[in-house]
C-alpha positions as CSV (number, residue, x, y, z in Angstrom):
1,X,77.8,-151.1,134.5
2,X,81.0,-148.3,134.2
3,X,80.9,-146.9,131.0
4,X,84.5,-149.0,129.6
5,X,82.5,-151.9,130.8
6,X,79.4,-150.9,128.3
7,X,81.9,-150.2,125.4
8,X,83.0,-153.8,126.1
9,X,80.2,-155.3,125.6
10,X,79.4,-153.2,122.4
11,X,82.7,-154.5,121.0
12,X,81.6,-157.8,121.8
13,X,78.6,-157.7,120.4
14,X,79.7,-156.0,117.2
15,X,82.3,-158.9,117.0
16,X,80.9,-161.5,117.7
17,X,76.9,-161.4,117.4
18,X,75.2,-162.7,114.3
19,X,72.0,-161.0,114.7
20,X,68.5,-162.1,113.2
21,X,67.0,-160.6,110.0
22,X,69.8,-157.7,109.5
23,X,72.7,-157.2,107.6
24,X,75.8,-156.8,109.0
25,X,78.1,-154.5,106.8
26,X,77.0,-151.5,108.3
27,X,78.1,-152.5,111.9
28,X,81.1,-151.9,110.5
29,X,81.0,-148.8,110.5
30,X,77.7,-148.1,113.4
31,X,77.4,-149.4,116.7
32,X,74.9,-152.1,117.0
33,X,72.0,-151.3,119.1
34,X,72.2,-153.4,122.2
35,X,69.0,-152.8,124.4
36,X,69.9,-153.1,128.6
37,X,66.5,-152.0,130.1
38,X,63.1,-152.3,129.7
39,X,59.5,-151.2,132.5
40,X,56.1,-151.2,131.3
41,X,55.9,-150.1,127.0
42,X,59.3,-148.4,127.1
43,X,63.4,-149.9,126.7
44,X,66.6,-148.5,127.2
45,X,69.6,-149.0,124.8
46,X,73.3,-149.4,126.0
47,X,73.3,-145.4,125.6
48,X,70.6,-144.8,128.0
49,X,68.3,-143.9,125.2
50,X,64.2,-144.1,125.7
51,X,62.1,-145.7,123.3
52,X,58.3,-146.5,123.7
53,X,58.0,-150.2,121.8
54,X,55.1,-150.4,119.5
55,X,55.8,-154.1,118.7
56,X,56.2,-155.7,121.7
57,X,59.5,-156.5,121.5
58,X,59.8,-156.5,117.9
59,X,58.2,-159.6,117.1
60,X,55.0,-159.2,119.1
61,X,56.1,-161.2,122.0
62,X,56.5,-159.1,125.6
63,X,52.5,-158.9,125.5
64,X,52.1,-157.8,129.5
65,X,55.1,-155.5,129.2
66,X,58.4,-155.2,130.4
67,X,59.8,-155.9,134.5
68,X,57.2,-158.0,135.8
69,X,58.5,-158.8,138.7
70,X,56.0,-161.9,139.6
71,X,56.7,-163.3,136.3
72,X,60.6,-163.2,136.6
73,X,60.1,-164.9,140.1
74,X,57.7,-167.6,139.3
75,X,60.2,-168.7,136.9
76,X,63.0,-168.3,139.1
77,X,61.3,-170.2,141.7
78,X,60.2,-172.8,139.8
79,X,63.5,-173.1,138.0
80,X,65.3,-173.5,142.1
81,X,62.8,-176.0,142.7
82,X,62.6,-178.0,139.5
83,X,63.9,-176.9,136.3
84,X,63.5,-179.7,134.0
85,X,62.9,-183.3,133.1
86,X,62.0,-184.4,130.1
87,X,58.5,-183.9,129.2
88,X,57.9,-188.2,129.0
89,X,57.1,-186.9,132.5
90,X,55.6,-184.2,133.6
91,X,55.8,-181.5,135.9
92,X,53.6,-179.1,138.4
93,X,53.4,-176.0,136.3
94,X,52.9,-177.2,132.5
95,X,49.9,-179.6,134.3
96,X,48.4,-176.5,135.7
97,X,48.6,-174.2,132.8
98,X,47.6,-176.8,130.5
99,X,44.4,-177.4,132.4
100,X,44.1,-173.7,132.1
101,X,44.9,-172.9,128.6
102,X,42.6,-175.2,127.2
103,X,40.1,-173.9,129.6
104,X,40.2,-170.8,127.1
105,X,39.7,-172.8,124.2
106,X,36.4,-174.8,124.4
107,X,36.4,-178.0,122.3
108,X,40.4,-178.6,122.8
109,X,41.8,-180.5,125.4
110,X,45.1,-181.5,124.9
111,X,48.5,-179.5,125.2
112,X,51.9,-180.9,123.5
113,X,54.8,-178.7,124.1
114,X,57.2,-177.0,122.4
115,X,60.2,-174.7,122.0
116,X,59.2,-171.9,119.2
117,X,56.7,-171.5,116.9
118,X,57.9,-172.8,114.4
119,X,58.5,-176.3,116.7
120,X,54.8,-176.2,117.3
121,X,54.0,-175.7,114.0
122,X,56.2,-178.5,112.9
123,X,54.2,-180.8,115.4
124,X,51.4,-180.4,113.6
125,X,52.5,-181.4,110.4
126,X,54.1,-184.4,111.9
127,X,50.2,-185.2,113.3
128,X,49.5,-185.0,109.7
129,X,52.0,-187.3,108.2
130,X,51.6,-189.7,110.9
131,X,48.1,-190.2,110.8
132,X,47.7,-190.6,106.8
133,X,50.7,-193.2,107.5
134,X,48.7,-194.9,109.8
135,X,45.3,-194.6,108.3
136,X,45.4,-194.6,104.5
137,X,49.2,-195.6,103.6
138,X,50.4,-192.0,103.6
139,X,47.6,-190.7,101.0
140,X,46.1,-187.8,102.5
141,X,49.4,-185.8,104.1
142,X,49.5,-182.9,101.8
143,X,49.2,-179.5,104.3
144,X,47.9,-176.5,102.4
145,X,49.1,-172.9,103.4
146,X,47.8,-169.6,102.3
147,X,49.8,-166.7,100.1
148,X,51.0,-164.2,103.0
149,X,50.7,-166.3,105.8
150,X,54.1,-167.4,107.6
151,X,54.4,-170.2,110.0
152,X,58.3,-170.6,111.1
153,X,61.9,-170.2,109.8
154,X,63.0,-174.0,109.9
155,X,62.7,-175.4,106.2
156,X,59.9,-177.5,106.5
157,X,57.9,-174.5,108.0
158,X,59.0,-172.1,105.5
159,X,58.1,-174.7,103.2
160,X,53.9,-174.2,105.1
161,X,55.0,-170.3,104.5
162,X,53.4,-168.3,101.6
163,X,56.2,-165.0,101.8
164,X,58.2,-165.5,98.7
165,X,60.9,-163.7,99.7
166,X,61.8,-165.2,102.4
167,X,61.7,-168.2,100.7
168,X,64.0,-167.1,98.4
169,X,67.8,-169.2,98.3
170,X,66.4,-172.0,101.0
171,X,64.6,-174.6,98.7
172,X,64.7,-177.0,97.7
173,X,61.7,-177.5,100.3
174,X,59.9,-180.6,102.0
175,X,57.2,-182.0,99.3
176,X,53.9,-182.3,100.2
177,X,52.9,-178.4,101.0
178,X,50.8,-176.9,98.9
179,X,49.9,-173.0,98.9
180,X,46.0,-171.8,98.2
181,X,45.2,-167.9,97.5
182,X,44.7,-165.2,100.2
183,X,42.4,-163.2,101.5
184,X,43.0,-160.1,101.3
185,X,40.3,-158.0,99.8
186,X,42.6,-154.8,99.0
187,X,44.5,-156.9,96.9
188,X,42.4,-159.0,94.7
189,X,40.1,-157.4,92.5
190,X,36.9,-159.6,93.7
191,X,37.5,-157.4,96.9
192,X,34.4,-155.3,96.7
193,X,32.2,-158.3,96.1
194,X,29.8,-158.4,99.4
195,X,30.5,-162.0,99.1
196,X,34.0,-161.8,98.9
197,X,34.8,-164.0,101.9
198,X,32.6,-167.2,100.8
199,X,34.2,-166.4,97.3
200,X,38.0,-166.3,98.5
201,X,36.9,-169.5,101.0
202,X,36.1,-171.1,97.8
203,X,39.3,-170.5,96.5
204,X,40.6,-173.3,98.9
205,X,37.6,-175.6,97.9
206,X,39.1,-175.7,94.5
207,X,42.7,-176.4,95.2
208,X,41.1,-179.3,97.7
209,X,39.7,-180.7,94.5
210,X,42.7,-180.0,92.1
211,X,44.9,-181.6,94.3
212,X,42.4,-184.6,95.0
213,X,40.5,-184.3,98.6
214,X,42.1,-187.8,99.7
215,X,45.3,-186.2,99.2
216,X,45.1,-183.3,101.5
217,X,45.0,-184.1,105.8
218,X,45.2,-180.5,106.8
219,X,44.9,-176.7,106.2
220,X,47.2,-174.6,108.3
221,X,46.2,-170.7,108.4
222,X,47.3,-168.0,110.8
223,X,43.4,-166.6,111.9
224,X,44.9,-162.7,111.0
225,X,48.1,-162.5,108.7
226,X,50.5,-160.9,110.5
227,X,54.1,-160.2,109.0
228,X,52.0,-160.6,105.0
229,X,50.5,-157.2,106.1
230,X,47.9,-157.5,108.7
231,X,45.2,-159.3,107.1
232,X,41.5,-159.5,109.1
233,X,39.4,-162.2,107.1
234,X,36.6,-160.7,105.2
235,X,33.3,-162.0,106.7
236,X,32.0,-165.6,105.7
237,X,35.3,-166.7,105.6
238,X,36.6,-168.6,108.4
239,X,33.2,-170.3,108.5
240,X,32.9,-171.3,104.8
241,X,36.5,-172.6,105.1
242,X,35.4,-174.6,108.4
243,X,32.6,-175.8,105.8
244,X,34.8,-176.7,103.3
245,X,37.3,-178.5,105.6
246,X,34.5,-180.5,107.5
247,X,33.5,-181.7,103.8
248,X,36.4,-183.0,103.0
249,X,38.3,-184.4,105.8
250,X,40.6,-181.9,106.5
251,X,42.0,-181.1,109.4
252,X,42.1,-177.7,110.4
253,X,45.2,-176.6,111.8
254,X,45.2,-172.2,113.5
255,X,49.0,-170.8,114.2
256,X,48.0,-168.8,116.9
257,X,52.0,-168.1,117.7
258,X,51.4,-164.1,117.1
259,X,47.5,-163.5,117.9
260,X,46.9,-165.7,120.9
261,X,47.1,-164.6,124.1
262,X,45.2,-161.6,124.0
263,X,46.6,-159.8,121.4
264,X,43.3,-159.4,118.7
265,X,41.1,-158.5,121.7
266,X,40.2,-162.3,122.2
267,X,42.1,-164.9,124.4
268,X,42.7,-166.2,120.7
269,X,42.0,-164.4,117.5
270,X,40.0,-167.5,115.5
271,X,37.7,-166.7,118.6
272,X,36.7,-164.1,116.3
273,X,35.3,-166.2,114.4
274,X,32.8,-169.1,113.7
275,X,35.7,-172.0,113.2
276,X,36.6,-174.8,115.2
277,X,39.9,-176.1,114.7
278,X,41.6,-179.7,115.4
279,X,44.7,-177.9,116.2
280,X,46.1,-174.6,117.1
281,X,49.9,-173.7,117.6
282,X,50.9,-170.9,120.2
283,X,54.2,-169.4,121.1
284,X,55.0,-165.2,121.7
285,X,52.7,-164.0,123.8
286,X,52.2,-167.6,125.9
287,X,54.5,-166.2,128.9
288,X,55.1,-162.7,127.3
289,X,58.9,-163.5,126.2
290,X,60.0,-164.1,129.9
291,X,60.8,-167.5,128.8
292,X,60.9,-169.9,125.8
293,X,58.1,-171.6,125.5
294,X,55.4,-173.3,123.0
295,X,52.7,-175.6,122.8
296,X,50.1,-177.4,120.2
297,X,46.6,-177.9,122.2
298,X,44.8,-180.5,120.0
299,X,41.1,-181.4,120.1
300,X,40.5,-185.0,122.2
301,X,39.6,-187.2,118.7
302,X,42.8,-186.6,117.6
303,X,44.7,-187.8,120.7
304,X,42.9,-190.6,120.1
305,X,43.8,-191.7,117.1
306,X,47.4,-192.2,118.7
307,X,46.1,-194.7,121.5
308,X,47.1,-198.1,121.1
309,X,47.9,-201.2,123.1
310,X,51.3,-200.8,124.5
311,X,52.3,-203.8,122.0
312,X,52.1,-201.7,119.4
313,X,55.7,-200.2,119.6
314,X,54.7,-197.4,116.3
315,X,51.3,-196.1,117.1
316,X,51.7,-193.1,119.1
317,X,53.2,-190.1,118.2
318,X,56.7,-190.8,118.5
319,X,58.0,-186.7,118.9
320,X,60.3,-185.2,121.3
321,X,61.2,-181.6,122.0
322,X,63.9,-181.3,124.3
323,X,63.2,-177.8,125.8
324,X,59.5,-178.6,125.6
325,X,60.3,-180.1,129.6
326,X,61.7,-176.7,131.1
327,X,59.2,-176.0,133.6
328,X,60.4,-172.6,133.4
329,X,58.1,-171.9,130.5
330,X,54.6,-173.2,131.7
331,X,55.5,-171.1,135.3
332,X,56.1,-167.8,133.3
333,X,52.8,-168.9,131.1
334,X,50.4,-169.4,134.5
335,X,51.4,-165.7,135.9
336,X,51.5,-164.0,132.4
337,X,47.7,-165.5,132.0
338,X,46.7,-164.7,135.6
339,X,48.2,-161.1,134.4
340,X,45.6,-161.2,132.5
341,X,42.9,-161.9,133.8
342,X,43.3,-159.7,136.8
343,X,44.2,-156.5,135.1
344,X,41.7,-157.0,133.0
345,X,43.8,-156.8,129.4
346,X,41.2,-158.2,127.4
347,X,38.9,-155.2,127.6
348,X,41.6,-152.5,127.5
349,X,43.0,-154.3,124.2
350,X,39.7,-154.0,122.5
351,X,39.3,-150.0,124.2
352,X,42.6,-149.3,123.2
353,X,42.6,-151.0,119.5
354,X,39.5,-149.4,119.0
355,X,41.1,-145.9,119.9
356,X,44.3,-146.6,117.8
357,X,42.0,-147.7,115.0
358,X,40.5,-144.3,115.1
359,X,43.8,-142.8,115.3
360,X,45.4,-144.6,112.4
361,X,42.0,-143.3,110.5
362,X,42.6,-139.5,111.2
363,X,46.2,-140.1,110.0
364,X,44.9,-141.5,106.8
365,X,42.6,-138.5,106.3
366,X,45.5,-136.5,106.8
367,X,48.3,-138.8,104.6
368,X,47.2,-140.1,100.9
369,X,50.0,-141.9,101.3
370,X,47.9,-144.7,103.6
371,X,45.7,-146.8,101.6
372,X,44.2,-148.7,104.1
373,X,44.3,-149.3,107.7
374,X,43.3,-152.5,108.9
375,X,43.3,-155.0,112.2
376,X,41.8,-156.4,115.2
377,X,42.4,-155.3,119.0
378,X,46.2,-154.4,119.4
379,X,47.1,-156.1,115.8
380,X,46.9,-153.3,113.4
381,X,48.9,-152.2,109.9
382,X,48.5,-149.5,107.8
383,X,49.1,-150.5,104.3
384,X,51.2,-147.4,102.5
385,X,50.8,-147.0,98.8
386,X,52.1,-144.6,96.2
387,X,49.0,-144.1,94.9
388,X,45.2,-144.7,96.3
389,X,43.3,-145.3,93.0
390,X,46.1,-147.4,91.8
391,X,46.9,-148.6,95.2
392,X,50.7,-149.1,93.7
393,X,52.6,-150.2,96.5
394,X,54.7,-147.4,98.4
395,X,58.3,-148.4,97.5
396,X,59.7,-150.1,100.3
397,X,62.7,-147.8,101.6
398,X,60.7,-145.2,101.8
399,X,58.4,-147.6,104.3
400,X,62.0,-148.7,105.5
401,X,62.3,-144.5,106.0
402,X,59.4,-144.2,107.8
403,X,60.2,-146.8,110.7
404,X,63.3,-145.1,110.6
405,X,62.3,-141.8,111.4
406,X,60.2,-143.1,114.1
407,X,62.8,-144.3,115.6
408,X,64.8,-141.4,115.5
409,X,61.9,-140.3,117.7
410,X,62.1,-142.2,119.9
411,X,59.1,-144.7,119.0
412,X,59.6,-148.6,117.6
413,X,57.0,-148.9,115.4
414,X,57.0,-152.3,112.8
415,X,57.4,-152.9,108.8
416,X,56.8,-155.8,106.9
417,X,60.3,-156.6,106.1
418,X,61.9,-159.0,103.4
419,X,58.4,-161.2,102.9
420,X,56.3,-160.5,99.6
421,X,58.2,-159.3,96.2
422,X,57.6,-155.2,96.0
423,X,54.8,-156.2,98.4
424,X,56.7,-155.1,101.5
425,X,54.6,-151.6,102.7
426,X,52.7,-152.2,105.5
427,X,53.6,-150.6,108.8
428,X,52.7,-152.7,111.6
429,X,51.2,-152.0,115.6
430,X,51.5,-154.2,118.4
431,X,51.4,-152.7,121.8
432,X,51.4,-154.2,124.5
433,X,48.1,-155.3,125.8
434,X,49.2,-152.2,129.2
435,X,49.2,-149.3,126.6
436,X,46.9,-146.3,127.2
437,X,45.7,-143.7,125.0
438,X,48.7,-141.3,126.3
439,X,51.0,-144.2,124.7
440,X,48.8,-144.2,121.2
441,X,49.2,-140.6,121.1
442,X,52.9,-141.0,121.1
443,X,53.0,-143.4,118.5
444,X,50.7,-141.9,115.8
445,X,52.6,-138.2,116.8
446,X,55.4,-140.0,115.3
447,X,54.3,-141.7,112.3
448,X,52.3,-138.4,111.6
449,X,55.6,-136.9,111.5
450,X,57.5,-139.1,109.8
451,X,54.4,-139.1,107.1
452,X,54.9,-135.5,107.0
453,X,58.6,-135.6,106.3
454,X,58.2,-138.1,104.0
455,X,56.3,-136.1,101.6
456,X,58.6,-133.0,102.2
């Protein structure tokens, strides 16, 4: 584009853009960043300025980095041939990648689709209702959540979401969510308890029984906190909560919409772990951000509970999602998993993770101001506190400062941003799965440096 052509669409953008999570007064005065171009881990901005993305397009999404070609065509084929019907039919692509998705996830084998995350995640809690309305007169349709953990943005899934803040002026919420402690063993004094994990599991246990067990249907749990700080469960977790969960009747529900895909080193990250859900929600990383798209895979028992005779005009679950029949989306999905597979992702995640682990660890050798580093694969924070034998949180514009600076060096790097009360000090990693150790380097040279600066 000619340069009055670009200042064009800065105006427009300026004037007539209501961007997400931002406020707008300083656009006032600042152009808003407009980003044109993007290859591989790096984007361009209106200006023709470089940055190398640590967060995969902000929101952990663009997981096989940016211009692949044979992504943008699959979908541009497919969309030529057949872009949509509604999904009360079906079409070539989401067939295929369903039969392949749940080919990664051994004891699912159904795929519902979606729009967004939080349109997956909201499928799920209509299984729950649904069921308890069909089974037990509505009894057991509570849905418990966990403190950090954040499942969507509409009010019923902020109403599943345990980040206070961004809570905060949208209630009054949907009734029947109920939130149960989290796991993070930095934060709760129990944490050097070698047990920890079966103790914080337990924590769940107890609100089961509080609330009364034929009251709850499900527990819905992201299998790594992501935007509550980057929380890895301690071990004996996830398997005493699949313990608990099996002992009650309770279904467990994994939001898989920022870990799946590759992301924690693992197709999914509650492969990590000894738990076997009913359901799991995906979104982000499904086709990389090269088009909208979402699913719900469920396990086969509870399809079943939905089959009736067709005479029964209420017993099956009566959902629609409109954009859940673009077959744009399952196209992008197939080529971004083939992607994959054939660059072999997987293994450079968990090589690559590994070396920014070590990284992050020299850095907080270096930096008292990092109290803990902590992640799986390509998913890592690094938790900043004012003080380590306190651990008082760092206060969060100077966090705020730090992405800043990085910025101004050329390197996106994530916060957590506007979830937890005073809470808000975690920097946060997420690569694309492509990145090499040359790319690493470049990140922690700049957070080393904004570190530095921030102490000056």
């Amino acid at each position: 584009m000619k340069p009055e052509n670009l200042n064009d669409i800065v105006g427009s953008d300026r004037n007539h853009m209501w961007h997400h999570l931002m406020q707008h007064k300083p656009l006032q005065d600042t152009d808003p960043m407009v980003i044109v171009e993007g290859k591989g881990m790096r984007v361009k901005d209106i200006n023709g300025r470089e940055y190398l993305d640590a967060v995969s397009g902000g929101v952990w999404t663009v997981n096989v980095g940016y211009g692949r070609e044979s992504i943008a065509n699959a979908v541009r084929d497919q969309l030529v041939k057949m872009c949509y019907f509604a999904n009360s039919a079906g079409n070539i692509p989401g067939a295929m990648f369903a039969e392949k998705l749940v080919d990664k996830m051994p004891g699912l084998s159904r795929v519902y689709y979606a729009n967004s995350g939080s349109e997956a995640n909201e499928k799920g809690f209509k299984i729950v209702r649904q069921l308890a309305a069909m089974k037990n007169g509505g009894k057991k349709h509570k849905v418990l959540y966990r403190d950090r953990d954040y499942h969507g943005t509409t009010i019923t899934t902020l109403s599943a979401g345990g980040q206070a803040q961004r809570k905060d002026d949208y209630g009054p919420f949907t009734p029947g969510f109920v939130e149960v402690p989290h796991c993070l063993a930095y934060r709760d004094p129990r944490g050097a308890d070698p047990d920890y994990g079966v103790l914080a599991a337990k924590d769940i246990e107890k609100v089961i029984l509080r609330e009364g067990p034929d009251t709850v249907g499900a527990l819905c749990i992201e299998p790594i906190t992501a935007g509550g700080g980057v929380i890895v469960p301690p071990e004996g977790y996830m398997e005493t909560v699949d313990e608990i969960c099996r002992k009650y009747g309770v279904l467990i529900h994994i939001d898989e919409v920022v870990c799946g895909m590759g992301r924690t080193g693992k197709w999914f990250g509650y492969q990590h772990f000894d738990i076997k859900p009913d359901m799991v929600s995906m979104a982000k990383g499904l086709a990389s951000g090269y088009a909208a798209i979402s699913v719900l895979a469920t396990t086969e028992g509870l399809f079943n509970e939905f089959l009736a005779e067709p005479s029964d005009s209420m017993h099956y679950f009566r959902d629609i999602s409109t954009f859940g029949g673009c077959a744009g989306g399952p196209a992008a999905a197939l080529e971004n998993m083939r992607i994959i597979e054939e660059e072999s992702l997987l293994d450079n995640v968990n090589a690559m993770g590994e070396y920014m682990m070590g990284s992050l660890g020299e850095l907080m050798d270096k930096h008292a101001v990092i109290g803990e580093v902590r992640g799986k694969g390509l998913f890592i924070g690094a938790e900043l506190v004012k003080d380590r034998e306190s651990r008082e949180p760092l206060d969060e514009s100077k966090v705020v400062g730090v992405a800043a600076d990085c910025l101004k060096q050329g390197v996106m790097i994530g916060r957590t941003n506007r979830s937890l009360h005073g809470l808000n000090n975690t920097l946060c990693f997420s690569p694309a799965l492509i990145c090499t150790k040359d790319d690493i380097d470049q990140i922690i040279t700049a957070v080393d440096n904004a570190l530095s600066n921030l102490q000056d």
